[in-house]
N, C-alpha and C positions, 0 to 999 in steps of 0.2 A: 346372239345365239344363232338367231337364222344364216347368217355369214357364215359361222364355223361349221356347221353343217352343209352348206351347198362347199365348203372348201373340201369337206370331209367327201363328200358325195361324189368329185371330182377324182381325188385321189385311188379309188378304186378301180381296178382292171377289168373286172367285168360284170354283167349283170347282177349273178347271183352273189357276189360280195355286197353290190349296193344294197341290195334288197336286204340282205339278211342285215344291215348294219343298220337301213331304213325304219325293217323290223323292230331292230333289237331297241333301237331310239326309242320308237312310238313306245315301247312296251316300257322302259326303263323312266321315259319322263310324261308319259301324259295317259298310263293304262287305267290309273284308280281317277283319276279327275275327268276320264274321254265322258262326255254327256252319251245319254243312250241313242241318240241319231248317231251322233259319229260310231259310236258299237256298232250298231248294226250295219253303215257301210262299212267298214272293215271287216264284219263279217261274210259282207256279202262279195267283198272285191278277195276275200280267202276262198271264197266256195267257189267261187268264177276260175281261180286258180286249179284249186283242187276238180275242177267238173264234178260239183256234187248237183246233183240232176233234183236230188229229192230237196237240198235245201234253196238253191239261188231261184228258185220261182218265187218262192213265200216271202223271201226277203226284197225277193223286186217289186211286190205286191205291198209291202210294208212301207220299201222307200218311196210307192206310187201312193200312197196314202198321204204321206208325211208332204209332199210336194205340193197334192192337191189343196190338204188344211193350209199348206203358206200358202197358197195362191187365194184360198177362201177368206182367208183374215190379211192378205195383202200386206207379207213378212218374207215376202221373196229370197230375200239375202240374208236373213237374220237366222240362227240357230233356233228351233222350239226350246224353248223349256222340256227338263226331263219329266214333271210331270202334265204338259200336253201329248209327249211322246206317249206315258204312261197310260189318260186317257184314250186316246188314240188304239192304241195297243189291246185295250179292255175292249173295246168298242169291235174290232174284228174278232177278239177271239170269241165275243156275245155274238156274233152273226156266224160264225164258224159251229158255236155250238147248238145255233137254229137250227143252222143244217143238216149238223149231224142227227139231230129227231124226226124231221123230216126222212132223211136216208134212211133209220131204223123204221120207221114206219111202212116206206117201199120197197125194204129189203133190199137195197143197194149197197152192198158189203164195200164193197171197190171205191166207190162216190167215199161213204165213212172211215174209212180206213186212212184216206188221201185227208178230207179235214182233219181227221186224228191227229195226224204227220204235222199239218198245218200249225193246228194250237200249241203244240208240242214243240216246236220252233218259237213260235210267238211268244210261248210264256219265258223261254229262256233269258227274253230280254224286262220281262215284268217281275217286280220286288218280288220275294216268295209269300204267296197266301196263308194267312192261316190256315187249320185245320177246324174240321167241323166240332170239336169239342172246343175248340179255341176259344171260335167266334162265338159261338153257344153263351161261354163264361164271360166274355165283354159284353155281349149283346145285354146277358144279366147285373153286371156292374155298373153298363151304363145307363138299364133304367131304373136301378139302384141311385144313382147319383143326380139325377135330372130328376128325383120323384115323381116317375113316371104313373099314372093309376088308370090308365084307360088309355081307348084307342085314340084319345083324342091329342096325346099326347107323344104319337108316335113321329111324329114330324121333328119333333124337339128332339125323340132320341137319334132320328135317321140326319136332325144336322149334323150333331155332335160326334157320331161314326164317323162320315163323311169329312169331315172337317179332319179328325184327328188320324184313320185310321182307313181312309180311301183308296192306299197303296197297297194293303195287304186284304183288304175283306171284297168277297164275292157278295155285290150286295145283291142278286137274285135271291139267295139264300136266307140273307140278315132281313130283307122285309119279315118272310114268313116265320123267322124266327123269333121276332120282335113281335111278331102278333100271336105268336103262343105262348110268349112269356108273360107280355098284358095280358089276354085272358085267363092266365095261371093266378094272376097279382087278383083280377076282377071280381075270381069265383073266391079267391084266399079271403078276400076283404069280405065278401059277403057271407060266407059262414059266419065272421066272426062278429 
């Protein structure tokens, strides 16, 4: 296949027929299988094209993330996994949304506005999150299912989210929500 493609690639007259056939390849045989590192450089080697000002910083800032974690677990040449990209990913947009509490607190509209941009980019490439009734009704099924009765037992519920359901849940959230459902369970058991 690589052969018929650099024969293909040859055959063209000029730039913009390569490209667009280079294009129409990636899109046609490797769009639904490209892991999320390679998404995001293609996105970013698109906005580089397009001069989009607003997005190819957050995305250089994303591939400077992804480079340092290879350099820190010493996978130089190797592709992450989609989900270390994934974690990776949660992990800036958790320090993006420090920031922006910070920012509302000094009243830096300009500063928050720009993270806003930021996460808003970053999520594009993270599986979509549930919603806050969503998670509300797992959080409740799952201490439903692990017979959860106390706070003691919330470590059992927060593996089994985590374990099953790490890709789609904002776990800032599912703590606090997991500890109003056990005290819901705590004070239920003790009326009765």
């Amino acid at each position: 296949y690589k052969h018929d493609f650099a024969k293909h690639m040859k055959n063209f007259k000029n730039r913009q027929e390569r490209t667009f056939y280079f294009e129409y390849n990636l899109w046609l045989n490797w769009g639904k299988k490209m892991s999320i590192e390679k998404k995001i450089e293609a996105k970013l080697n698109e906005s580089l094209k397009n001069k989009d000002k607003t997005v190819f910083p957050t995305l250089r800032l994303i591939i400077s993330a992804i480079k340092d974690f290879k350099i820190a677990s010493k996978s130089r040449d190797q592709e992450l996994k989609d989900q270390e990209v994934i974690s990776l990913l949660k992990k800036m947009t958790k320090q993006r949304n420090d920031s922006c509490e910070a920012y509302k607190k000094a009243g830096r509209e300009d500063l928050l506005k720009k993270e806003q941009e930021e996460i808003s980019i970053i999520n594009n490439f993270l599986p979509k999150q549930m919603t806050e009734e969503e998670t509300k009704s797992l959080c409740k099924k799952i201490v439903e299912q692990t017979e959860a009765s106390s706070m003691k037992d919330m470590g059992k519920v927060m593996g089994v989210l985590k374990k099953d359901y790490g890709d789609v849940l904002d776990f800032s959230k599912v703590s606090n929500l997991i500890k109003e459902i056990l005290k819901w369970w705590w004070n239920r058991s003790e009326e009765h």
